[in-house]
N, C-alpha and C positions, 0 to 999 in steps of 0.2 A: 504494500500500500504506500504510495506516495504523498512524505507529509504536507499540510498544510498549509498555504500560503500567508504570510502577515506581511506587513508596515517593513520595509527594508530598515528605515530608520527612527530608534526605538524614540519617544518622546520623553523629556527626560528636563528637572527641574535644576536649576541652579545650583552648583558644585558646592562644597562637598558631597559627594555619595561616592559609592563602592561599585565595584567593576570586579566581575567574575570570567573569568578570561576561562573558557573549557578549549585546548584543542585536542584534536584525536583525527586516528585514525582509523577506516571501520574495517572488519573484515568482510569477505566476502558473501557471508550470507545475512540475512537479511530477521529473518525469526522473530518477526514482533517489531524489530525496530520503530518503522512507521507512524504505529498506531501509538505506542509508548510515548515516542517525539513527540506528537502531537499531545497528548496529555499531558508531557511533562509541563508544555508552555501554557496550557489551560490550568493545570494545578499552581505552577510558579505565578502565576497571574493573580492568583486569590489568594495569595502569602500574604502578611502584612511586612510593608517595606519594601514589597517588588516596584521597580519602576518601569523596568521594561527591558525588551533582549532583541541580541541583532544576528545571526547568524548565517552560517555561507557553506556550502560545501563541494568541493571541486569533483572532477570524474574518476580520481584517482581513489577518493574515500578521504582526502583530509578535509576536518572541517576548524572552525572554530565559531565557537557558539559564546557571547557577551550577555550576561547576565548585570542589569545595573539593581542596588539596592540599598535603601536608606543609610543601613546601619551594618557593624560585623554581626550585631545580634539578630538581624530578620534571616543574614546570612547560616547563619549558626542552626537557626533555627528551621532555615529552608532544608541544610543538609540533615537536619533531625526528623525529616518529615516522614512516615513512612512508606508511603507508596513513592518516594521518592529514593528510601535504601531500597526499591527492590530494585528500581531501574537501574540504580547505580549500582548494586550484585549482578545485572543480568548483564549489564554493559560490560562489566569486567571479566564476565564470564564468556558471554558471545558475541560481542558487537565491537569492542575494541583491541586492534591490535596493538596498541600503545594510546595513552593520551597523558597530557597533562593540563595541573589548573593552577592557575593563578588570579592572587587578588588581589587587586589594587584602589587605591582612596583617588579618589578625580577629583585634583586641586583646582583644573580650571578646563573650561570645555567650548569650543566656537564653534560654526558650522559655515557654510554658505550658503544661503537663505535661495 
């Protein structure tokens, strides 16, 4: 199943906030992906302190996916979520052949309108 399409560019209020930086890459088979992807951004949407996410993934399987959020604590708290550890068990288990995350505080942010 092929996920979901959203807003290329997340909407996003006045710096400070947090930057969840996921990249990865997938493996070949696909087993739920999809439909999970899609949920995860429906579930991180109704977190409190979600602002919003931008994500991209090329033909090879690398993505990176930008998760923006208030606080480390709505952060902390998204990773506690639990339909959120299965994804991230299942990912580990079948969907990713490497990835990593990083988090960062966004001291200042511009765009071209």
């Amino acid at each position: 199943m092929k996920a979901k399409t959203f807003e290329p560019f997340a909407q996003l209020k006045e710096p400070p906030y947090y930057a969840v930086i996921f990249s990865s890459l997938r493996t070949p088979q696909d087993k739920g992906y999809g439909v999970m992807a899609d949920r995860m951004v429906e579930l991180a949407a109704e977190q409190p302190g979600y602002l919003g996410l931008e994500s991209a993934r090329d033909a090879a399987g690398f993505g990176i996916t930008v998760s923006y959020w208030t606080s480390m604590e709505s952060i902390s708290d998204w990773k506690k979520n639990a339909e959120h550890q299965v994804a991230q068990e299942t990912g580990r288990r079948d969907w990713y052949a490497h990835y990593e995350l990083r988090i960062a505080r966004v001291e200042r942010a511009y765009s071209k309108p």
